[in-house]
C-alpha positions, 0 to 999 in steps of 0.5 A, a space after each residue: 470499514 470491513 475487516 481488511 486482507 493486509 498484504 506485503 512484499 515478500 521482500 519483507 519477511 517478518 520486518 517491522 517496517 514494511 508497506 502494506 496493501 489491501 485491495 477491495 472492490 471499490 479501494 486501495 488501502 495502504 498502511 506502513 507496518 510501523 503506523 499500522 493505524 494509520 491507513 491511506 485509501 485511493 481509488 484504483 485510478 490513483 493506486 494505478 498512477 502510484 504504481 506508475 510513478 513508482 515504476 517510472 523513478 518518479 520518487 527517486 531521490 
């Protein structure tokens, strides 16, 4: 794996636990700030569904 562009939310700040995303051509990869070594990839498809399933309270406790 190439070396990745991590981003997070502003929201976080300098925060130790914090979600990550880096975004490639052909992937979505996601990482906690706490487990850094511990990397989810996606496809597009499925970052979209998570997305939407995040925007539509579908994770709601």
């Amino acid at each position: 794996m190439d070396k990745l562009a991590w981003h997070r939310p502003s929201i976080c700040g300098d925060g130790n636990n914090c979600p990550e995303v880096a975004i490639t051509a052909d992937a979505v990869f996601l990482r906690s700030s706490l487990q850094p070594d511990a990397i989810a990839r996606l496809t597009r498809t499925e970052w979209h569904d998570l997305l939407a399933g995040i925007r539509n309270g579908e994770f709601d406790a």
